[in-house]
C-alpha positions in Angstrom: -9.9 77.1 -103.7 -8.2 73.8 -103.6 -7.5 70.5 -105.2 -9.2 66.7 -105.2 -6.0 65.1 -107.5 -7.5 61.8 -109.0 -4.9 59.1 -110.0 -2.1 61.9 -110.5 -3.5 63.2 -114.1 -6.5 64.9 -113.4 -7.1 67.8 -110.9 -10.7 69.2 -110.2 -11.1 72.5 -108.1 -13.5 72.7 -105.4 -13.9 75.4 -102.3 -11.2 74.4 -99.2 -14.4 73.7 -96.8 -16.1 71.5 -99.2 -12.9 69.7 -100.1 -12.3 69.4 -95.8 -15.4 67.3 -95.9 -15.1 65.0 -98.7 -10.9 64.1 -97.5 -13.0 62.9 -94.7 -15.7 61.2 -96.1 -13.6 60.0 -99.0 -11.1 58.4 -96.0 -13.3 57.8 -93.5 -14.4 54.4 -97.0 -10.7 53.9 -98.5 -10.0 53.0 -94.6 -12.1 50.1 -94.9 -11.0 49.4 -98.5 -14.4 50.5 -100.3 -14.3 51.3 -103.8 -17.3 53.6 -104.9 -18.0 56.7 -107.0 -17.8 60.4 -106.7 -20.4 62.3 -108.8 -20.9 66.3 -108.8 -22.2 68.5 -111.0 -19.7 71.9 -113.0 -21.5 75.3 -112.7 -21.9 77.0 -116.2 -18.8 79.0 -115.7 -16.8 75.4 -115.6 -18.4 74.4 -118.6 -21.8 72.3 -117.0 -22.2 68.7 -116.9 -21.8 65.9 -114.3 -18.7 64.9 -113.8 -18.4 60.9 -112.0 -15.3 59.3 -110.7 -14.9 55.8 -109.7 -12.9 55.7 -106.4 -10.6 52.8 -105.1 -7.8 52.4 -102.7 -5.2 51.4 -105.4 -6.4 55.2 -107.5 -3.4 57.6 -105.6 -5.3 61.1 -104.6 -4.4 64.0 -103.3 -6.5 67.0 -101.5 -4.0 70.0 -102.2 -5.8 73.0 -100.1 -5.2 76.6 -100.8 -5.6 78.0 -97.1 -3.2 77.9 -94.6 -5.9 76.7 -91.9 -7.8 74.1 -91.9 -11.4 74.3 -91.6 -13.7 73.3 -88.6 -15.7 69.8 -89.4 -19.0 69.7 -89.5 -19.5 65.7 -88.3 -23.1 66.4 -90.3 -21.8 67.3 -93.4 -19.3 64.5 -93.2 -22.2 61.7 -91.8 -24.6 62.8 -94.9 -21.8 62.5 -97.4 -20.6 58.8 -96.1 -24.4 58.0 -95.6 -25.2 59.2 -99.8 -21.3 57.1 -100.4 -23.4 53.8 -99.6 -26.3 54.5 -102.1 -26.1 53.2 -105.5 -25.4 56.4 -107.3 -22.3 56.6 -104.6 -21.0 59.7 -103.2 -23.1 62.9 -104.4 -21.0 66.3 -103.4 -23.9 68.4 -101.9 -23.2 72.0 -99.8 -23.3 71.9 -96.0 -26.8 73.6 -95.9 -28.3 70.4 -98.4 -26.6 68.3 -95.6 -28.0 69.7 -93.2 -31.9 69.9 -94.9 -30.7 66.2 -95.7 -30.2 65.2 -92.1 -33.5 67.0 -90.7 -35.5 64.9 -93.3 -34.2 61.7 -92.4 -34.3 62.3 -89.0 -38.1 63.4 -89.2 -38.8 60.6 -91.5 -37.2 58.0 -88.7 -39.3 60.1 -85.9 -42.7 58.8 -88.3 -42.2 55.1 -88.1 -43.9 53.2 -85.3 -41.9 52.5 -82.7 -39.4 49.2 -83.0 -39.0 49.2 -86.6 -35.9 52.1 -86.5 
């Protein structure tokens, strides 16, 4: 397990892999200056709830992983987290397999549209 450090005070834990994907995702916007928020949900034995951060450029973070390697990206995983960062309800931390059932719907809902209007 590893870290997401938000503004040097506050440290949330989250599986190395996932946390692979969302330094990605999470740079991949602060590159291009975007300011936007960070929502997930705390399993029962973390005591529940939503937890929602607002993310800027001038907010110092850190991604403190425990493993000494780091994991292979899946360019998926990373595409369907920037795509959800652009929504209204920002960044939503989903698994690599919602990712994936993510990408196959929108890619079968694009395949349904009459031609010219993708």
């Amino acid at each position: 397990m590893g870290y997401f450090v938000y503004g040097m005070v506050a440290e949330y834990e989250f599986e190395d892999r996932m946390l692979a994907h969302l330094k990605v995702a999470i740079g991949l916007k602060l590159r291009h200056h975007e300011s936007f928020f960070v929502s997930w949900s705390n399993p029962v034995e973390k005591g529940s709830g939503r937890i929602s951060l607002w993310v800027s450029p001038s907010i110092p973070l850190i991604f403190r992983f425990a493993g000494s390697r780091p994991p292979e990206i899946n360019a998926t995983w990373v595409n369907v987290l920037r795509d959800l960062s652009q929504s209204s309800r920002g960044l939503v931390v989903i698994s690599e397999q919602e990712a994936e059932a993510y990408a196959r719907q929108q890619a079968k809902s694009e395949s349904n549209l009459p031609s010219g209007t993708a």
